[in-house]
C-alpha positions as CSV (number, residue, x, y, z in Angstrom):
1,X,0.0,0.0,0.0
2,X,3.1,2.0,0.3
3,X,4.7,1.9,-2.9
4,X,3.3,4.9,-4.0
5,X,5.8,6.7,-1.9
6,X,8.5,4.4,-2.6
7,X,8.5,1.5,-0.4
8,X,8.7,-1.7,-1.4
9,X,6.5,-5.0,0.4
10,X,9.9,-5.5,2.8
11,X,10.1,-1.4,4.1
12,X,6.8,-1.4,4.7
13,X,6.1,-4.8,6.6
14,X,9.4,-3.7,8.6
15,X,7.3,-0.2,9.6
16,X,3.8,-1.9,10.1
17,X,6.3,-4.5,12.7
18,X,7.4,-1.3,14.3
19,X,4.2,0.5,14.8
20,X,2.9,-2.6,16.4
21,X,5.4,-3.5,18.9
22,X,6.8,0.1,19.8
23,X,9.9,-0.5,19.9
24,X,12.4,-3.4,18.7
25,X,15.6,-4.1,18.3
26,X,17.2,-5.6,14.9
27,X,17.4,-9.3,16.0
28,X,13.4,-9.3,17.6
29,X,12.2,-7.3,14.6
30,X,14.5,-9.9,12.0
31,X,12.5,-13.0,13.9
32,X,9.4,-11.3,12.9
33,X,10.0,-9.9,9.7
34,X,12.3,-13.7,9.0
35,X,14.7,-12.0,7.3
36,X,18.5,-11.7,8.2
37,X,19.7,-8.8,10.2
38,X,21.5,-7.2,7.8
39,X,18.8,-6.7,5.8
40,X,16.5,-5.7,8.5
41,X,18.9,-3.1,9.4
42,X,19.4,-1.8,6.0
43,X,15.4,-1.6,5.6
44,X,15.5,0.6,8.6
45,X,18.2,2.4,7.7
46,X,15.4,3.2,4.3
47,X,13.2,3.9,6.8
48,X,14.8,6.5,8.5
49,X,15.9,8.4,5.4
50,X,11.9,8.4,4.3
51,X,11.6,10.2,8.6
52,X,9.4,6.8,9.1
53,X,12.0,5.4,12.0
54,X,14.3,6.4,14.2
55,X,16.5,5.0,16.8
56,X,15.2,5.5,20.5
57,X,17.5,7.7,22.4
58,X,16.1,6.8,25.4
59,X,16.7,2.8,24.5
60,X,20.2,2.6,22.6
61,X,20.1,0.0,20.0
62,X,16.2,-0.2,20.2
63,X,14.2,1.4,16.7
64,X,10.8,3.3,17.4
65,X,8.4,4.0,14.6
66,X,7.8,7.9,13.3
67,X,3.7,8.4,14.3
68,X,2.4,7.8,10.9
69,X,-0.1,10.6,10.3
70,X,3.0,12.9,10.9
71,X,5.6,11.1,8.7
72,X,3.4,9.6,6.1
73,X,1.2,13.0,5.8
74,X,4.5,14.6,5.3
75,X,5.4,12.0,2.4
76,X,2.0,12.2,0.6
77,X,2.0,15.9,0.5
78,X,5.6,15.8,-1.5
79,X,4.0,13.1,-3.5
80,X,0.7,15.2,-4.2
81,X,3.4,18.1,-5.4
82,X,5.5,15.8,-7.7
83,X,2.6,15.0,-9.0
84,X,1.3,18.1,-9.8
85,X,4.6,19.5,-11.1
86,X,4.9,16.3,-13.7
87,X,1.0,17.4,-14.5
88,X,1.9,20.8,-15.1
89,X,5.2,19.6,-17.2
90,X,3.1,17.2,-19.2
91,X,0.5,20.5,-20.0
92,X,3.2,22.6,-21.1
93,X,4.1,19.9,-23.4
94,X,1.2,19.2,-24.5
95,X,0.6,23.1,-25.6
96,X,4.3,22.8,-27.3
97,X,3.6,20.0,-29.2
98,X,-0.4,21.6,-30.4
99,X,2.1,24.5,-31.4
100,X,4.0,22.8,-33.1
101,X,1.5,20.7,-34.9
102,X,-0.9,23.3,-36.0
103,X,0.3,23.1,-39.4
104,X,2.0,19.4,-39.7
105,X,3.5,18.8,-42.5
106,X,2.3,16.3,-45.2
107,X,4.8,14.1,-43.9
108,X,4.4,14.4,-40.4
109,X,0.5,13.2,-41.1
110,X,2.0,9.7,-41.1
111,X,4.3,7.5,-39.1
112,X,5.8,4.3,-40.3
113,X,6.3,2.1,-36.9
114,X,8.4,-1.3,-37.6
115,X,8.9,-4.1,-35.6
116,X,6.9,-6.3,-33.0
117,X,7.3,-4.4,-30.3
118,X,7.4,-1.0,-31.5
119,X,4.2,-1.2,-33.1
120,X,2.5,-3.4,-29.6
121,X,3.5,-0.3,-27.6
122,X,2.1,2.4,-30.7
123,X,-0.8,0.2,-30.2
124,X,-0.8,0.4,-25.9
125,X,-0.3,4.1,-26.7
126,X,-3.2,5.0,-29.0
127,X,-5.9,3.1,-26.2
128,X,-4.3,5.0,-23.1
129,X,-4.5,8.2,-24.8
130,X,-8.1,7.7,-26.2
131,X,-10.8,10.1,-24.0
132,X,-14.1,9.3,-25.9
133,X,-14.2,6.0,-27.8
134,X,-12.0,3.5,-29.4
135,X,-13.2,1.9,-33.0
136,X,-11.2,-1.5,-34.0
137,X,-12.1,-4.3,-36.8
138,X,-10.4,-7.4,-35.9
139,X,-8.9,-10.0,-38.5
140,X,-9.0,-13.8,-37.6
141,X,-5.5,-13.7,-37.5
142,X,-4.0,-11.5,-35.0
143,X,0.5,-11.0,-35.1
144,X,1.3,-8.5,-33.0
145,X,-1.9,-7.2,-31.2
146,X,-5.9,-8.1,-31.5
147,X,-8.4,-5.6,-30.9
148,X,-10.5,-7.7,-28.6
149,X,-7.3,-9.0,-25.9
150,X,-4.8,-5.9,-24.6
151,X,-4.0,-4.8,-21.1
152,X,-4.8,-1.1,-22.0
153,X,-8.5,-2.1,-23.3
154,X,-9.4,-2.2,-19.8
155,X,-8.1,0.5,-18.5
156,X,-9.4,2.7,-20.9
157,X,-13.2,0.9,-20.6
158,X,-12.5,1.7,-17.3
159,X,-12.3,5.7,-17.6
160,X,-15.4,5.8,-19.6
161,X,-13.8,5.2,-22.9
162,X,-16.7,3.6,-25.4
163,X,-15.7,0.5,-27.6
164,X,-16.8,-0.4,-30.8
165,X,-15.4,-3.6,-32.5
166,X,-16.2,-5.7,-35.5
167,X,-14.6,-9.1,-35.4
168,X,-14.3,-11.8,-37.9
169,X,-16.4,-14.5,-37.6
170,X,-13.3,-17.0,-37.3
171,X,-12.2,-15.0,-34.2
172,X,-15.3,-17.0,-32.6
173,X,-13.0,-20.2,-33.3
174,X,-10.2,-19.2,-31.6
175,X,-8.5,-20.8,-29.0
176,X,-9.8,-17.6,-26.4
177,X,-11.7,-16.1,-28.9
178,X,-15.3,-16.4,-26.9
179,X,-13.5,-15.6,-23.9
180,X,-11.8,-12.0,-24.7
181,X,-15.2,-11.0,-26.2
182,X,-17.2,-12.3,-24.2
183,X,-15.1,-10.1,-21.6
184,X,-15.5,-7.0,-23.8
185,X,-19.4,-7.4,-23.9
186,X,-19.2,-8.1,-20.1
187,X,-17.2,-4.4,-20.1
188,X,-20.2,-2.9,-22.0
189,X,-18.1,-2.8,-25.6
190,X,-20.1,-3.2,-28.3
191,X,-18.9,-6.2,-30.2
192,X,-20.7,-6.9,-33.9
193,X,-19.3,-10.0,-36.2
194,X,-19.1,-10.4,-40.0
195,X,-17.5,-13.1,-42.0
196,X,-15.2,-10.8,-42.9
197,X,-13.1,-7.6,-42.5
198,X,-11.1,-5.4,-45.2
199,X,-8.2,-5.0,-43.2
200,X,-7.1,-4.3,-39.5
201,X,-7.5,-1.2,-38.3
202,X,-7.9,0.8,-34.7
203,X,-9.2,3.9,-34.6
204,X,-8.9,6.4,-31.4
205,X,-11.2,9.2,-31.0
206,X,-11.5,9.7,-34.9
207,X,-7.9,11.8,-34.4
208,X,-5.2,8.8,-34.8
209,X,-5.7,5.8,-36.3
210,X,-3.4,2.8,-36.9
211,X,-3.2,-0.1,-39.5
212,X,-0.9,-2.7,-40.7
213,X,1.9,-2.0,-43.1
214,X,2.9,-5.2,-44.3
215,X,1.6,-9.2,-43.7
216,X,2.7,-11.6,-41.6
217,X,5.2,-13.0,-43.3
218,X,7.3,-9.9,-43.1
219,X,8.5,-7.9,-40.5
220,X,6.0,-6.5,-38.4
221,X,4.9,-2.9,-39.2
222,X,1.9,-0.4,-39.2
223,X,1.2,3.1,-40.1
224,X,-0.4,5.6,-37.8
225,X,-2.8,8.1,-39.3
226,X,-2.9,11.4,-38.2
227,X,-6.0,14.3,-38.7
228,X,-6.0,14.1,-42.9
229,X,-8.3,13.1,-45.6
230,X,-6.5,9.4,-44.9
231,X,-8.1,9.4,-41.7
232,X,-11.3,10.6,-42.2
233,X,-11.8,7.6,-45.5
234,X,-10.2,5.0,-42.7
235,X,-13.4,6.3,-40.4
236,X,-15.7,5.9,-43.5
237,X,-14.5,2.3,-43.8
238,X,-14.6,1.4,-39.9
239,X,-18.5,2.8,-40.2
240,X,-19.2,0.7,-43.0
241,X,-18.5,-2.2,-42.0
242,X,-19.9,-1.6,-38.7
243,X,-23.0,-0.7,-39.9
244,X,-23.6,-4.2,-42.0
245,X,-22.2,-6.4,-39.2
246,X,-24.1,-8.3,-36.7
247,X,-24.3,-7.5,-32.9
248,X,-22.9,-9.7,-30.3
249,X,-24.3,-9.9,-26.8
250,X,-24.1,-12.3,-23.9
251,X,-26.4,-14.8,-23.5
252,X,-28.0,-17.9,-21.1
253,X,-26.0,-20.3,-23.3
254,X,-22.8,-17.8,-24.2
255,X,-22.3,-15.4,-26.9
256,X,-25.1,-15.0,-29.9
257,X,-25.4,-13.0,-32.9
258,X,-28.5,-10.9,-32.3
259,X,-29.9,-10.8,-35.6
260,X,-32.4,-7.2,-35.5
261,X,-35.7,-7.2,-36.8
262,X,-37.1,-3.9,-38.6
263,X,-38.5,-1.3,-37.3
264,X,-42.0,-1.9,-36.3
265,X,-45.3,0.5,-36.9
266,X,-44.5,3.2,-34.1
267,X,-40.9,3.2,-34.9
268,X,-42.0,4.6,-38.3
269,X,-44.6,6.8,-37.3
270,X,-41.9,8.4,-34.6
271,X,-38.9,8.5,-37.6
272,X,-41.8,10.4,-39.8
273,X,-42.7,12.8,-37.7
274,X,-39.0,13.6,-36.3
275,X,-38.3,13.6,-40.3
276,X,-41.3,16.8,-40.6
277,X,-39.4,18.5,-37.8
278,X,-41.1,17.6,-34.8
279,X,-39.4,17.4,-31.6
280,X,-39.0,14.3,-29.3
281,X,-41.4,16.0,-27.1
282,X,-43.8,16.7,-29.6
283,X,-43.8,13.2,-30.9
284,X,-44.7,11.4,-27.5
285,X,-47.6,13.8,-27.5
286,X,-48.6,13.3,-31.0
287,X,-48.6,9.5,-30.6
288,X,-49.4,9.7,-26.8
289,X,-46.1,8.1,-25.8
290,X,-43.7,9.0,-23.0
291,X,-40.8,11.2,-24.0
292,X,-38.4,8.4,-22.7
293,X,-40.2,5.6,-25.0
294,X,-39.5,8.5,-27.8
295,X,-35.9,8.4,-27.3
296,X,-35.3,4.6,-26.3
297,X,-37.3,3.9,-29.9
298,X,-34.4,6.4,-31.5
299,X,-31.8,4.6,-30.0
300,X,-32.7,1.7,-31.4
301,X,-32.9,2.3,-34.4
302,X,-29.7,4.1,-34.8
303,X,-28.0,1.2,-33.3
304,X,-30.0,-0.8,-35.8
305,X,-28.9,1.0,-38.8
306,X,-25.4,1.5,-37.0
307,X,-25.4,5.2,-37.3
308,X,-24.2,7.7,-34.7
309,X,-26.6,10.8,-35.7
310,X,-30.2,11.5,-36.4
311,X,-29.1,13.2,-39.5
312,X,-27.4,10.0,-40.8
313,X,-30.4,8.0,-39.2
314,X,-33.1,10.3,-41.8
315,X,-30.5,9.0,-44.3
316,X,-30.4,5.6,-43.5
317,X,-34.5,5.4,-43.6
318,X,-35.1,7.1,-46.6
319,X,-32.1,4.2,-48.3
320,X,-33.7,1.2,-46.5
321,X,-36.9,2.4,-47.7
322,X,-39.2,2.8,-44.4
323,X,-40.4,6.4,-44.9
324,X,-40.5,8.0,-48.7
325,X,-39.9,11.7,-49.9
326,X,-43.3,13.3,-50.4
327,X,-43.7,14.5,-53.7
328,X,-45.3,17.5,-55.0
């Protein structure tokens, strides 16, 4: 529990010893710590540099703990201030590098990364730094990292981060295949399958986006996409497949592919009326629903038709055909 102001499992077991008895020499407290003496000693000799020991004056050869809201209040307040001077170090940066990217150069718009573990930590890299949402389609044959099994997927699921991913349908028959994703759709990820995707590809807040250079037969490499045309058509793609793939969720018996039904009567009537310029509000009173039904019935169908907007939804029904332009 200590590490976080520098001390290992064997300092801080030799304090917690200390604050329990009072007061111990270094043969008692090297019974109870079963350790040698020398180290004991040179773990209190850490001790005392951190102010958390000190030798009793009163008791020669006898160690006393430091009271621990004084000396470990006085260690997490020049913690707290490290911190904050790395945070205000890494904000400075941060402005710099804006600065100096405001207008990148056509080059700088695209990094070549090459080898295994260059392009695993590129990978690490684009997840940690991801605020909003993370957007992956996953091959059935994975070299250096899959979409669906990384230590920073959690993390970053864990700070809110959305994920969507559309997997191969062979990634179902691999070896831990159902269970990475069906640990994503247990993190709330959004998982959808098709038999099959165009290319690997990860894309991180629709500002960076990363996909393989060469195959697996060669050295490993991939390029990472900054802000350009490049990545807004690598977006386009991620969107289309997503939106003709299946969704995944978790069910009695494992994972199934949820194949969606259309849109029934009311969802039309509510996609007409929103198309004439209604509000939500207006439609539930028009068709005497509540407001909440209004918008769960929305949601639906834009998850349906795989669409992120209302605007693209209005597209997406006039192209599937379940409202139609008036004519004059």
């Amino acid at each position: 529990m200590l590490a976080a102001i520098g001390l290992d499992e064997r300092h801080e077991s030799a304090y917690r010893a200390l604050v329990s008895v009072g007061a111990a020499d270094v043969p008692d407290l090297a019974r109870r710590l079963v350790l040698a003496e020398h180290d004991t000693e040179r773990a209190l000799r850490r001790l005392e540099r951190h102010g958390l020991a000190a030798q009793s004056s009163a008791r020669p050869g006898r160690w006393v703990a430091a009271p621990p809201a004084v000396a470990l209040g006085a260690l997490l307040t020049q913690q707290r201030h490290e911190l904050e001077k790395a945070e205000l170090a890494a904000a400075l940066l941060a402005e710099e590098y804006r600065a100096a990217a405001a207008e990148p150069a056509v080059h700088d718009l695209v990094e070549v990364v090459t080898g295994a573990s260059a392009v695993a930590q590129r990978f690490l890299q684009l997840q940690l730094g991801a605020t909003e949402e993370v957007c992956a389609l996953v091959t059935g044959n994975p070299v250096v990292v899959s979409g669906t099994e990384n230590e920073a997927e959690e993390q970053a699921a864990g700070r809110g981060v959305r994920y969507r991913v559309v997997v191969e349908r062979t990634v179902l028959d691999l070896p831990d295949g159902i269970t990475q994703l069906t640990a994503a759709l247990g993190r709330d990820e959004q998982v959808r399958v098709v038999d099959q995707v165009p290319t690997k590809l990860v894309v991180a807040d629709r500002t960076l986006a990363m996909v393989p250079l060469t195959s697996h037969t060669a050295e490993p490499a991939a390029l990472v996409v900054h802000a350009s045309g490049l990545l807004e058509l690598l977006s386009g793609l991620f969107e289309s497949v997503w939106r003709d793939a299946l969704p995944l969720r978790l069910g009695a018996r494992g994972i199934i592919e949820e194949r969606p039904d259309g849109p029934d009567a009311t969802d039309l009537e509510v996609l007409s009326l929103l198309l004439a310029g209604l509000t939500d509000a207006s439609v539930a009173k028009q068709l005497d629903l509540g407001l909440r039904t209004v918008q769960r019935r929305v949601k639906r169908l834009m998850e349906l038709t795989g669409v992120t907007t209302r605007l693209q939804l209005g597209w997406q029904a006039y192209e599937r055909g379940w409202v139609s332009r008036a004519h004059p």
